[in-house]
N, C-alpha and C positions, 0 to 999 in steps of 0.2 A: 559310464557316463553317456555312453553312446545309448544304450538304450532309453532313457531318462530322457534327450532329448528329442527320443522320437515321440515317447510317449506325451510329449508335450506338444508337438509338432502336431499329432494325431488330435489329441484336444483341441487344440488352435482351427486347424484346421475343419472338423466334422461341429462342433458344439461351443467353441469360444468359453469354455467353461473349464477355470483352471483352482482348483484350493479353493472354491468356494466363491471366485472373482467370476461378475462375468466382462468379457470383452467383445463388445462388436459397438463401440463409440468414437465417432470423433465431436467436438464439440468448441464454443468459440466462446470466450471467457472476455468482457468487456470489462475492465478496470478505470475507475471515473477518472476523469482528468480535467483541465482547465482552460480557461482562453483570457488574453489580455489584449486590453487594447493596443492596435497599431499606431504605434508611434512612429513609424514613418512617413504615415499620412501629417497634411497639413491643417487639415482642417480642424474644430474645435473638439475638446478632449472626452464632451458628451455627443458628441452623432460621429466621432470619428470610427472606423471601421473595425472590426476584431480579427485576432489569430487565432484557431481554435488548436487544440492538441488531441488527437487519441491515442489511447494505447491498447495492444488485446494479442490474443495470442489463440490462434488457430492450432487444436491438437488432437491426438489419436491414440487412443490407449494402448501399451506395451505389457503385455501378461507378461514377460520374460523379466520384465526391469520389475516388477510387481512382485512376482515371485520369488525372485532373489530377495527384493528388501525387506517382503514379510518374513520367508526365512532370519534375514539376518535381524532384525527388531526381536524375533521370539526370542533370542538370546540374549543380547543383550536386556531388554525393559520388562522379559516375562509377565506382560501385560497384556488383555485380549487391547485388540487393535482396533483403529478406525479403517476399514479398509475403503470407503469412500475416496479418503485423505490419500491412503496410498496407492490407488490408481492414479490419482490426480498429478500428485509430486511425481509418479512413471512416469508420466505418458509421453508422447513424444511432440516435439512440432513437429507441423506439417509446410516443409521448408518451398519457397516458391511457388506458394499458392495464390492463384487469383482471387480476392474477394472486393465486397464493391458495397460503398460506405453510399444509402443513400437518406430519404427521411427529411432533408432541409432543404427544396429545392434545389437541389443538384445533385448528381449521383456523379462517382468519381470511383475508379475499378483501380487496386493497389496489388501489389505481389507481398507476402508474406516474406520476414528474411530466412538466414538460416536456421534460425532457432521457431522460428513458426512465429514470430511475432508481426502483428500489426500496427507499425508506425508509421502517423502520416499529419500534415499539420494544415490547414487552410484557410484561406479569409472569409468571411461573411462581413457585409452593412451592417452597419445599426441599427436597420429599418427590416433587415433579413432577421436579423437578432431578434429585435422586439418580436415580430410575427411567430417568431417559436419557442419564446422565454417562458418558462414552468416555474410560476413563481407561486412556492407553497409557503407555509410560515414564516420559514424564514429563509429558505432556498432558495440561490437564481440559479435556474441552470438553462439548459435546453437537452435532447435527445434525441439522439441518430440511430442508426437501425446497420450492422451489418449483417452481407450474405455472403454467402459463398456460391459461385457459380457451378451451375451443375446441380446442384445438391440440395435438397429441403431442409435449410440448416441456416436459421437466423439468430443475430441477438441483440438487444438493446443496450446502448450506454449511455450515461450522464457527463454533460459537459457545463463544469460550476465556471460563471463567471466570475472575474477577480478583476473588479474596474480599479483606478488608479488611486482612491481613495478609500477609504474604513480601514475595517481591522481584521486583520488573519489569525487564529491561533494552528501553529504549524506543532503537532501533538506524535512526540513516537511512540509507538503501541507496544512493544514485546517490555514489560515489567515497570510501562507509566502508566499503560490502562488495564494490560492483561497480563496475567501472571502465568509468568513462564521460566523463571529462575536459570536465566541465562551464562549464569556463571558454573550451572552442572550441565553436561552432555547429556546423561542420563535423567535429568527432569525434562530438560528441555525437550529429549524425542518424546517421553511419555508426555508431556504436555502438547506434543505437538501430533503427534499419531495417538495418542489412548484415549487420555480425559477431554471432557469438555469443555470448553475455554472459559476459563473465568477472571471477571472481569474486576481489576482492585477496586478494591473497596470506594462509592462515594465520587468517583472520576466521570460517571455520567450524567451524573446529578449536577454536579458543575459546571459541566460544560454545555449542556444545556440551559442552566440560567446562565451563564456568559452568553449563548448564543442569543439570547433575547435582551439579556440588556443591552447589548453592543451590535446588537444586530450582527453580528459577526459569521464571517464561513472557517471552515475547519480543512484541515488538509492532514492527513496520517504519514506518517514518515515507517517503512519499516524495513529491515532487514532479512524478513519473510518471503519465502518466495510466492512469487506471483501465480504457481500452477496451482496454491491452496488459497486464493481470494475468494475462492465463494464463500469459504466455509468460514473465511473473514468477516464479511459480510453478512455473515446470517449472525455469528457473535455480534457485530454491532449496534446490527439490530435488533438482534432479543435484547438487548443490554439498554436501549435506546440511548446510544449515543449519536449525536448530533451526525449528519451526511456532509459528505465531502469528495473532494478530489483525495487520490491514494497512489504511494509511488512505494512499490517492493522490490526486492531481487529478483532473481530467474534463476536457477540452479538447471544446469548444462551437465550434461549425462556423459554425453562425448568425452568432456574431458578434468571431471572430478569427481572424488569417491563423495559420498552424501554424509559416510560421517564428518571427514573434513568440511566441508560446508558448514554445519551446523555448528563447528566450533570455533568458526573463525567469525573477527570482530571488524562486523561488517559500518562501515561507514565513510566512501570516497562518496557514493551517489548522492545520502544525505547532505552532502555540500552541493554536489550541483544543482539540486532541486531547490534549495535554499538559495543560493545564488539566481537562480530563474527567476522565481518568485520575487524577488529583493530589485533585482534589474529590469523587469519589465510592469514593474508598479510603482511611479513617481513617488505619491505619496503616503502609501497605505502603510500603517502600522503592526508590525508582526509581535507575536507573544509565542514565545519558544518554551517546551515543555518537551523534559526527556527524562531519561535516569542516570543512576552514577554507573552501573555497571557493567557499561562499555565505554563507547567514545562521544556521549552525547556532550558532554563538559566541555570536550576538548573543540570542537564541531563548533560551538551555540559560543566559544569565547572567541573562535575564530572569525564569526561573522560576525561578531559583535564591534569587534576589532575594526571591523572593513563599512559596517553600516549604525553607529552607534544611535545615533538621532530618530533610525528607524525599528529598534529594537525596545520596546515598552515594558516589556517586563522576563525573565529567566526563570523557568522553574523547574528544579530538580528532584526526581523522588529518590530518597534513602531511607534506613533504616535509624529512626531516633537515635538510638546510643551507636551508629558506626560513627566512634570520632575519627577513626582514618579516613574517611570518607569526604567529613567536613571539612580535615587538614587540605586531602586533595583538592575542595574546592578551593579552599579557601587561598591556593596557588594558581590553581586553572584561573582562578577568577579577578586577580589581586588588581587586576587595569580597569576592573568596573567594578561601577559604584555597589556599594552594599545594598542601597534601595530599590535597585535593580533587578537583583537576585535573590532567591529565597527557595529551600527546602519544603520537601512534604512527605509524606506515607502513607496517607490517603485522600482522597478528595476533601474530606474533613476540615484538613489543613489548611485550605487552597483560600486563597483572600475570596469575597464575592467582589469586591472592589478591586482590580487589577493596580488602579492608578495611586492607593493610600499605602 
């Protein structure tokens, strides 16, 4: 053992070239996020001022955590690998780091936390706002720029507005829009480290004519970690599905094994962000879409519970003949109205009218 980790030591160290990985990267991963109006202010609810939100995470590749996983993947999925994916999910943050968010008339220097992430939230006018609003078909957003000090190392994010009125479709990704068969351990890694994402059937053809009849923004819910959002994002957009604001996990190395990660049913965050969303937009109307195969039912009847009036329509993807499935809903669900909620399996399904 002792010699094995010299001879990695030795690679690390002269050529950064380990199985075929190479490592000598750190790099800064900007994940979209959202801004809502301040309703603290008093003034009226169109020139009243904005919160904006960022999220991002400053990291540095780990051959050590790399190489372990590739090893342990060959065994288990005996499938060649993405090894792009599996640098990414290694790597490490870069904890207490200075970086410095500027691009909107003001520049503002943050510290990374312990996990390398970049959280920080701030006001802008609505005369600051307009000056930098990127408004493409049917996007509002605006775009900020971080650095890192010291270092020739930048990256651009999107920040989608969400004013106090229209409509939101809050949409979860692993097995409502991409297939990822979440109920096996073993599809899920090979779907998530091997094959290329693909995307169910007919889900972006939908929600791109939703986006234009409704003018609506879109916001991704996922239980994915956030160290594999590029590779997100580039599924999204080959796939063309509509842009948005995006909120995933973080899978923490310190102190969890990665197969338990992967099989645990994740869904506390999905309520806070649903709750965010719901509390800091008086009037805006959300349309909730997830699957049966974890805890989206139970989530989507909880807020429903809490924000009825603001809830327009429920939609669930299963499989046509799971009747257990339907049983289950058909309890998760028994406090709302049945024209409220509805099944699908593929975009096919999916009304173009939300509101019939």
């Amino acid at each position: 053992m002792r010699d094995i980790c010299f001879v990695l030591l030795i690679f690390v160290t002269n050529s950064k070239v380990i199985n075929g990985f190479l490592f000598d990267k750190q790099g800064l991963i900007l994940v979209p996020s959202v801004a809502f109006r301040d309703h603290s202010s008093t003034s009226n609810s169109l020139s009243s001022d904005w919160i904006l939100y960022i999220q991002g995470w400053y990291y540095e590749e780990n051959p050590f955590h790399a190489l372990r996983m590739e090893k342990t993947l060959e065994v288990i999925i005996q499938k060649d690998l993405n090894q792009n994916r599996i640098k990414m999910f290694t790597a490490d943050g870069k904890k207490r780091e200075d970086v410095c968010i500027d691009g909107l008339n003001q520049e503002m220097c943050i510290r990374t936390d312990d996990d390398g992430h970049i959280k920080n939230s701030f006001t802008m006018t609505n005369q600051e706002i307009e000056l930098f609003r990127q408004s493409g078909s049917y996007d509002d957003k605006i775009l900020f720029q971080v650095s890192v000090l010291n270092r020739n190392l930048q990256a651009i994010g999107d920040i989608y507005l969400c004013d106090d009125h229209g409509i939101t479709f809050m949409s979860d990704i692993d097995d409502t829009i991409r297939m990822m068969n979440v109920t096996s351990l073993i599809q899920t890694l090979i779907n998530t480290f091997s094959r290329e994402f693909k995307a169910v059937s007919g889900m972006a053809d939908i929600y791109r004519y939703w986006e234009k009849k409704y003018n609506a923004t879109f916001t991704y819910l996922t239980g994915s970690p956030d160290q594999l959002y590029p590779f997100l994002k580039e599924f999204l957009d080959r796939e063309h599905f509509p842009s948005g604001s995006t909120y995933m996990e973080h899978f923490k190395w310190r102190n969890a094994n990665f197969l338990a990660y992967f099989m645990q049913s994740s869904g506390v965050k999905k309520i806070d962000i649903l709750h965010m969303y719901l509390q800091n937009t008086y009037h805006r109307l959300f349309v909730l879409i997830g699957d049966i195969f974890q805890r989206d039912p139970d989530n989507y009847a909880s807020i429903y519970a809490q924000y009825p009036n603001r809830i327009a329509r429920i939609f669930i993807r299963k499989y046509k003949d799971d009747d257990n499935g339907q049983q289950r809903l058909e309890t998760v669900f028994k406090d709302i109205p049945r024209t409220k909620w509805a099944t699908f399996e593929t975009g096919d399904d999916l009304p173009k009218d939300i509101f019939m």
